[in-house]
N, C-alpha and C positions, 0 to 999 in steps of 0.2 A: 578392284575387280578380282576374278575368282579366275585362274586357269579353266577353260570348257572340258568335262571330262566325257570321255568316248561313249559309255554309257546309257550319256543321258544328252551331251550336245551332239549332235550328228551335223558332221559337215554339210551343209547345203548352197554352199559355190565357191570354186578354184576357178581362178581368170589368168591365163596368160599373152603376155605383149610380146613378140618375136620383131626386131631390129638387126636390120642388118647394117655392120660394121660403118660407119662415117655416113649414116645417114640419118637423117632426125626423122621420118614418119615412118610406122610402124608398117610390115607388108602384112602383117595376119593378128588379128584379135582373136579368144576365142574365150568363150565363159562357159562351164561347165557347170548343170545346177542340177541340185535334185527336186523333183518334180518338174513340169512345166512354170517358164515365166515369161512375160511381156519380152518381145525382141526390143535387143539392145543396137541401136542404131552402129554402125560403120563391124559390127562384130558378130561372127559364127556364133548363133546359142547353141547348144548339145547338151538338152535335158537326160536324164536318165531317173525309172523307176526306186530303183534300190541306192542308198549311202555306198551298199560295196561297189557295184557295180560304177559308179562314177569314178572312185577311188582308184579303179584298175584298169581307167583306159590309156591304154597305147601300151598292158604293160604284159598283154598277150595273153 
Protein backbone atom coordinates (compact mmCIF):
# COMPACT_ATOMS: atom_id res chain seq x y z
CA UNK A 1 0.00 0.00 0.00
CA UNK A 2 0.91 3.63 -0.85
CA UNK A 3 0.66 6.36 2.16
CA UNK A 4 -2.80 8.64 0.99
CA UNK A 5 -1.44 11.87 0.04
CA UNK A 6 -3.46 15.22 0.89
CA UNK A 7 -3.72 16.12 -2.57
CA UNK A 8 -5.18 13.83 -4.18
CA UNK A 9 -6.95 11.40 -1.08
CA UNK A 10 -9.23 13.59 0.81
CA UNK A 11 -10.38 12.40 4.08
CA UNK A 12 -14.03 11.20 3.68
CA UNK A 13 -14.82 9.80 7.52
CA UNK A 14 -13.41 10.27 11.07
CA UNK A 15 -15.65 8.14 13.75
CA UNK A 16 -15.27 8.49 17.23
CA UNK A 17 -16.39 6.05 20.27
CA UNK A 18 -16.60 8.09 23.73
CA UNK A 19 -16.54 5.48 27.00
CA UNK A 20 -16.74 6.37 30.07
CA UNK A 21 -14.20 5.02 32.66
CA UNK A 22 -15.22 1.09 33.99
CA UNK A 23 -18.00 0.82 31.73
CA UNK A 24 -18.22 -1.51 28.57
CA UNK A 25 -20.92 0.36 26.20
CA UNK A 26 -20.18 3.20 24.58
CA UNK A 27 -22.60 6.66 25.65
CA UNK A 28 -22.04 8.52 22.16
CA UNK A 29 -21.02 7.27 18.73
CA UNK A 30 -20.46 9.87 16.15
CA UNK A 31 -19.12 9.58 12.21
CA UNK A 32 -18.14 12.50 10.58
CA UNK A 33 -18.38 12.07 6.59
CA UNK A 34 -17.84 14.10 3.66
CA UNK A 35 -20.83 14.28 1.70
CA UNK A 36 -24.02 12.84 2.59
CA UNK A 37 -24.15 8.89 3.65
CA UNK A 38 -26.89 6.09 4.60
CA UNK A 39 -27.33 6.44 8.69
CA UNK A 40 -25.40 4.33 10.64
CA UNK A 41 -27.64 2.55 13.08
CA UNK A 42 -26.97 3.33 17.26
CA UNK A 43 -24.61 6.56 15.95
CA UNK A 44 -24.86 10.53 15.26
CA UNK A 45 -23.93 11.03 11.18
CA UNK A 46 -22.63 14.70 10.74
CA UNK A 47 -22.22 14.97 7.01
CA UNK A 48 -20.29 18.05 5.90
CA UNK A 49 -19.93 19.72 2.32
CA UNK A 50 -16.16 20.63 2.09
CA UNK A 51 -12.91 17.95 3.39
CA UNK A 52 -11.97 21.40 5.44
CA UNK A 53 -14.84 21.92 6.80
CA UNK A 54 -15.16 18.41 8.54
CA UNK A 55 -11.53 18.49 9.49
CA UNK A 56 -12.31 21.59 11.89
CA UNK A 57 -15.06 20.66 13.76
CA UNK A 58 -15.28 21.43 17.39
CA UNK A 59 -11.98 23.28 16.52
CA UNK A 60 -13.80 26.73 16.40
Amino acid sequence: GVFPEAEQDPVIQVAGVVLRQGEREPFLRTVFTLLPCAPILGSQVLSFQRERDLLQVGGG
